[in-house]
DRENSEVO-697789 format. One record per residue (C-alpha): residue in three letters; y, z, x. Coordinates in steps of 0.5 Angstrom, whole numbers, plus 500, padded with zeros to 3 digits. Example, Ala and Ser with C-alpha at 12.3 -4.5 7.8 and 13.67 -1.06 7.14 Angstrom:
residues 2
ala491516525
ser498514527
This chain:
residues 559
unk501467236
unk505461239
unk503464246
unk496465244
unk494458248
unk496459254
unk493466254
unk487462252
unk487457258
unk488463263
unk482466260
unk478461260
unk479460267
unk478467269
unk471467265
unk469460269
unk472463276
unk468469274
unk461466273
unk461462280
unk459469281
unk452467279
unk450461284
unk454465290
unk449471289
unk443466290
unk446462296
unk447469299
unk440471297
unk436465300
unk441465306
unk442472308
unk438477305
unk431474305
unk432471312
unk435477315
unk432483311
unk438487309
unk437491304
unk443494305
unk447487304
unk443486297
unk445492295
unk452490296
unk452483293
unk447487287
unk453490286
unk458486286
unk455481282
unk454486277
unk461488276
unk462480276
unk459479270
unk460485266
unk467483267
unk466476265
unk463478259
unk469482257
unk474476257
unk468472253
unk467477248
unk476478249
unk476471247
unk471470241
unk475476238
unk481471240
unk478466235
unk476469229
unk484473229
unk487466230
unk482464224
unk484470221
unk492469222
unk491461220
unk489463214
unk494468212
unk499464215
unk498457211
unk492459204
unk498460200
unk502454202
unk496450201
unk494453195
unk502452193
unk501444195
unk494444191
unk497445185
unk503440186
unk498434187
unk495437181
unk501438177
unk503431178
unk501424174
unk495422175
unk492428180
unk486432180
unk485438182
unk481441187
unk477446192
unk477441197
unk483444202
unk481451201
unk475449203
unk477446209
unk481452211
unk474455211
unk471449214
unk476450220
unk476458220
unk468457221
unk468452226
unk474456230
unk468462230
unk463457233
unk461456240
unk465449240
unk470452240
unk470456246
unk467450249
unk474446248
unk477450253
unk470450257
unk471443258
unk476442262
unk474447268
unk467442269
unk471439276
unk471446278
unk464447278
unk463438281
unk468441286
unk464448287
unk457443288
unk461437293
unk463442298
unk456444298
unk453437301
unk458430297
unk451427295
unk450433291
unk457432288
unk456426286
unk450426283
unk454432279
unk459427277
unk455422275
unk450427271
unk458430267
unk460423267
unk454420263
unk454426258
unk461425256
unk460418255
unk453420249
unk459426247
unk464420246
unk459415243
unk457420238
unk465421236
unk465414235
unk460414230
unk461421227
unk469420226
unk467413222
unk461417217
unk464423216
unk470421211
unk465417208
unk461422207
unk466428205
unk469423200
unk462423196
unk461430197
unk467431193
unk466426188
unk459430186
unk461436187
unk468434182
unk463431177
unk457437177
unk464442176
unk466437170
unk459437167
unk459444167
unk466445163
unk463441159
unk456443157
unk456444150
unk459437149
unk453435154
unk448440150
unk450437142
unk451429144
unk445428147
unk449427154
unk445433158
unk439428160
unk444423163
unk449427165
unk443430170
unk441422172
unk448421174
unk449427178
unk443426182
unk444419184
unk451421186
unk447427190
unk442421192
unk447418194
unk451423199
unk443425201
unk442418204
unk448418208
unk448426210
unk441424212
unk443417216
unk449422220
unk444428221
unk438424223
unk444419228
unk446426231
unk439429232
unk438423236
unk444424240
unk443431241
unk436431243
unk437425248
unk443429251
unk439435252
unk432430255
unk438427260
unk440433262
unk434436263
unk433429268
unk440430272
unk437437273
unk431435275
unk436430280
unk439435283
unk434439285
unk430433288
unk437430291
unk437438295
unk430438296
unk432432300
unk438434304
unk433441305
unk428436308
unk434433313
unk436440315
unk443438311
unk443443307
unk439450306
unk434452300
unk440457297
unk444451297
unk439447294
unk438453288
unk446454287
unk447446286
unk442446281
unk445452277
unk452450278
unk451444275
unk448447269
unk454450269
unk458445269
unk454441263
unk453447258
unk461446255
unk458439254
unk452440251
unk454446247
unk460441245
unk454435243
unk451441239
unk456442235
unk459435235
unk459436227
unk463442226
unk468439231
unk469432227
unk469436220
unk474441223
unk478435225
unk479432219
unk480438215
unk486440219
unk488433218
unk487433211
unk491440210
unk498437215
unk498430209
unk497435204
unk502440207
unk507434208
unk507432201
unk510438198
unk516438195
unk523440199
unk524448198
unk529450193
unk537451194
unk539457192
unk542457185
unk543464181
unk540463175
unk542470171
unk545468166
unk543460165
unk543458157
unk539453156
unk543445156
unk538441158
unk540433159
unk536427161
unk540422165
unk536415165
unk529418166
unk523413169
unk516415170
unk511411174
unk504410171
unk499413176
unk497407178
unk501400179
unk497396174
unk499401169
unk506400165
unk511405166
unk510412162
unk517414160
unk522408161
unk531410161
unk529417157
unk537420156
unk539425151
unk543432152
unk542438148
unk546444148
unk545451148
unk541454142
unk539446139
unk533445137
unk530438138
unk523434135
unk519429139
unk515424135
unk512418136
unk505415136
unk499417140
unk502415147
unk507414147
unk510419152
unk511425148
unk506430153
unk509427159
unk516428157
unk515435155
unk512436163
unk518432166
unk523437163
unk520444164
unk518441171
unk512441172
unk513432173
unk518430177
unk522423174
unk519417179
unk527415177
unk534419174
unk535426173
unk533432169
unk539438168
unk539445166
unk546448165
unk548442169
unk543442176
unk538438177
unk531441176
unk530440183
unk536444185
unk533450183
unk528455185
unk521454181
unk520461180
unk527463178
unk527458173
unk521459170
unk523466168
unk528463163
unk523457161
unk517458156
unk513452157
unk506452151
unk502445154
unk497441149
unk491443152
unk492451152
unk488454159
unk489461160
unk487465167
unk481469168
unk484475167
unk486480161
unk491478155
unk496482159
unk496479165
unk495473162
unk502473156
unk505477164
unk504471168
unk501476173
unk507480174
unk508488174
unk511487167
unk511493162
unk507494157
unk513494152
unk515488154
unk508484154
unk508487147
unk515485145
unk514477147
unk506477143
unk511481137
unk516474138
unk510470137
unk506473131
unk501474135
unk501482136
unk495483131
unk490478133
unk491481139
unk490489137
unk483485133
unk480484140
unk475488142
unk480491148
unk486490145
unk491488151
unk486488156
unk481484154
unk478480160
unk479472156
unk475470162
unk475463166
unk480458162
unk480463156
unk473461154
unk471468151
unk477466146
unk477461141
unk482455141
unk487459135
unk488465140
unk488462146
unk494458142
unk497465141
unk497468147
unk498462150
unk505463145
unk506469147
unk506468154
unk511462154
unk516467150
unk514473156
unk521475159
unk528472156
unk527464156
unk534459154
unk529453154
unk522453150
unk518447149
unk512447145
unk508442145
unk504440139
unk504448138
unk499449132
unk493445134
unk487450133
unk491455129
unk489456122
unk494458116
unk496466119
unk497463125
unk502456123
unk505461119
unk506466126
unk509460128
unk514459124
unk516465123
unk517465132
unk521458131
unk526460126
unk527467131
unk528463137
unk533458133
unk536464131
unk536468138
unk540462141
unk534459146
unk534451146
unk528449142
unk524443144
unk518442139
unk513436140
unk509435134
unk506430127
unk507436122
unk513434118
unk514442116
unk514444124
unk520439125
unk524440119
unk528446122
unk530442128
unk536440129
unk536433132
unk529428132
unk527423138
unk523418137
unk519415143
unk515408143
unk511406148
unk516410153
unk522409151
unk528411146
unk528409138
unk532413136
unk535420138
unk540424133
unk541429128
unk534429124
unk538425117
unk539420121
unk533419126
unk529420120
unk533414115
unk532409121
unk525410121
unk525409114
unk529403115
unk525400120
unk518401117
unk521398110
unk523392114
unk517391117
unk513392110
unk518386107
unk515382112
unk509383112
unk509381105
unk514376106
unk508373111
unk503374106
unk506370100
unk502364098
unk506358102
């Protein structure tokens, strides 16, 4: 494909050649078949501009397959790195996800089978076709060139304009289109709290919104197009006149007058199609310009690291992460702790305390703003993201399955066996649920899982973080949603992992969930109060919350 622009620049270039074919047969026509009465001469040129044309359209239509199998190669080439770098940005503190870069791929694609884009290449032969009509008479050569400067300048005024509206305009049509997606996810909450009314209002003044701008844009765009289309109409008009003129003064013959007239409106079509399609063009522009940010913030590729054999030691090295926005204290502040393989951590603390965030920074879903996270000694970054992930189990706080079945789901859509689907959801506890599902180990959960109820998400979700042979599971608030079987289930998976050898990192309020664990840690507020063996962190808790109650009493003591 790297040579692709150079073919197309030649082909191009032949088409417009080839499509001098036309005016040179009128000229011939008027000038000497007419006047000399040749039959045999029409013949001639009949023929020749016939087979003139047909290869003309051959490279035409040769050059719209070009297009549509660059789009093609586009997609496939850059879909999945887009996709990839997608899911990065909405990965990382304080991102959102979104359809936008796969829908600019769409866009591009769209626009590449458009006539604007052939129009791109057309446009730089217009001096061929102003030299064609100079050489006819110069008079008519600069009529020509005033009439192709003159739309150029309604092309470049209506770049201006667009180019300053449509980022605008995208923008907004994301933000309605975010805000419809998240009203729908949310619907039974709409329904019950009475929100469904004013989440429609809402909606419809932020679609008004994108209304009243598309309209200002449209209408602008019409305006243009339809004085561009008045303008050309009148420099054909001048052409004419003008050869009229020189046919009048004997400068000129009649064939040269017709063949100036539809040489000029060869020369103006790319400009015309161009302004026609001005606004695929534009969002096609940013689209691309979008998808190169997007693309130049992915993250390094991985080092080659050999992972067979890893054991789960997990050290933290004076971890910082930076809040999403400035004003905003930092999420976690000097986090450090190690644990060695087959240890198992508690992680405590009051509701934002950083508790979830740590949990993502060590499976590597986060990255630290400052310090390092290691796994059997390197840093998370030097190792390959889908390697890793098969010897780390990872079972978030807001659950979210994939559309898809349980298998594919608890697999992490790979071709594993059955059997070993089934010993991962055994080590969860969750084999019977699943064999209670109306498809067993097939059953479609359907989008995020919303044909399950929060407790068998929770349980296939578990299993799913089990798939494989993890050295590092970390459970994040783990029985939310869970009834007494599945807390039960729980437990059981727990004290298997301890006793298996994994490195256990639970984060959680229940007492009875972190009483097994070999060492706490507790967070406030982002940073470390105590880390140690769970004796001794719990008696410094007691200990701290038996100094602040004899202060408290203390300062309420009558003086």
């Amino acid at each position: 494909m790297r040579s692709i622009l150079p073919f197309l620049i030649a082909v191009s270039l032949l088409i417009n050649i080839l499509m001098l074919a036309s005016p040179l047969y009128m000229l011939q026509i008027f000038d000497r078949v007419i006047s000399g009465r040749s039959f045999e001469t029409l013949i001639f040129l009949s023929l020749l501009v016939l087979v003139a044309l047909l290869v003309m359209g051959g490279l035409d239509a040769c050059r719209v397959a070009i297009f549509a199998r660059f789009g093609d190669w586009l997609d496939r080439r850059i879909a999945g790195p887009v996709l990839d770098a997608s899911i990065e940005l909405a990965a990382a503190p304080g991102g959102k996800s979104s359809s936008q870069p796969m829908n600019d791929i769409t866009t591009i694609r769209q626009f590449l089978s458009s006539p604007g884009a052939g129009a791109i290449f057309d446009a730089p032969m217009i001096p061929l076709f102003v030299a064609a009509i100079w050489i006819l008479h110069p008079l008519l050569g600069l009529v020509a060139a005033g009439s192709a400067l003159l739309l150029a300048v309604m092309a470049i005024a209506n770049d201006v304009f667009t180019r300053r509206s449509s980022p605008v305009l995208t923008a907004a049509g994301v933000d309605s289109q975010s805000f419809l997606e998240s009203g729908l996810a949310n619907a039974d909450v709409a329904r019950t709290m009475g929100l469904q009314s004013r989440i429609v209002a809402h909606w419809i003044s932020m679609r008004d919104a994108v209304s009243s701008r598309l309209l200002s844009v449209s209408t602008t765009v019409g305006v243009m197009a339809a004085v561009s289309k008045s303008l050309r109409l009148a420099v054909q008009a001048a052409i004419l006149g003008t050869g009229a003129y020189l046919v009048l003064t004997r400068d000129i013959t009649p064939g040269e007058m017709i063949a100036s007239s539809i040489l000029l409106g060869r020369a103006l079509a790319p400009v015309e199609t161009a302004l026609g399609t001005w606004r695929q063009f534009v969002a096609a522009r940013q689209a691309w310009k979008r998808l190169i940010v997007l693309l130049s913030m992915r993250q390094s590729g991985p080092q080659s690291h050999d992972l067979a054999g890893a054991k789960g030691a997990v050290a933290l090295e004076n971890v910082f992460l930076r809040a999403p926005t400035p004003d905003q204290d930092p999420i976690l502040r000097g986090v450090s702790f190690s644990l060695a393989p087959g240890e198992s951590l508690g992680v405590i603390g009051d509701s934002a305390a950083g508790k979830s965030s740590l949990g993502r920074i060590i499976v590597g879903a986060w990255r630290p703003s400052v310090g390092a996270v290691r796994f059997d000694g390197a840093e998370l970054d030097h190792w390959d993201p889908v390697a890793l992930g098969r010897y780390v189990g990872y079972l978030p706080q807001s659950v979210a399955l994939f559309p898809g079945t349980v298998r594919q789901n608890i697999a992490r859509f790979e071709d594993v066996p059955l059997e070993d689907v089934v010993a991962a959801a055994r080590r969860a506890g969750s084999h019977e649920m699943i064999l209670q599902l109306p498809a067993g180990y097939d059953t479609d959960v359907g989008n995020r899982g919303e044909r399950l109820s929060g407790g068998q998400r929770q349980r296939v979700a578990l299993a799913r973080a089990l798939i494989g042979n993890p050295r590092l599971v970390v459970l994040d608030e783990p029985d939310v949603n869970l009834d007494q079987s599945g807390h039960e289930a729980l437990l059981h998976c727990m004290s298997t992992l301890r006793s298996e050898g994994v490195t256990l990192i639970v984060i959680a309020h229940r007492r009875n969930l972190l009483s097994s664990c070999g060492k706490l840690l507790w967070l406030e507020n982002g940073m470390t109060r105590a880390f140690g063996p769970s004796a001794d962190v719990v008696s410094h808790i007691a200990g701290q919350k038996k100094g602040h109650l004899r202060a408290v009493a203390g300062e309420a003591k009558p003086q």
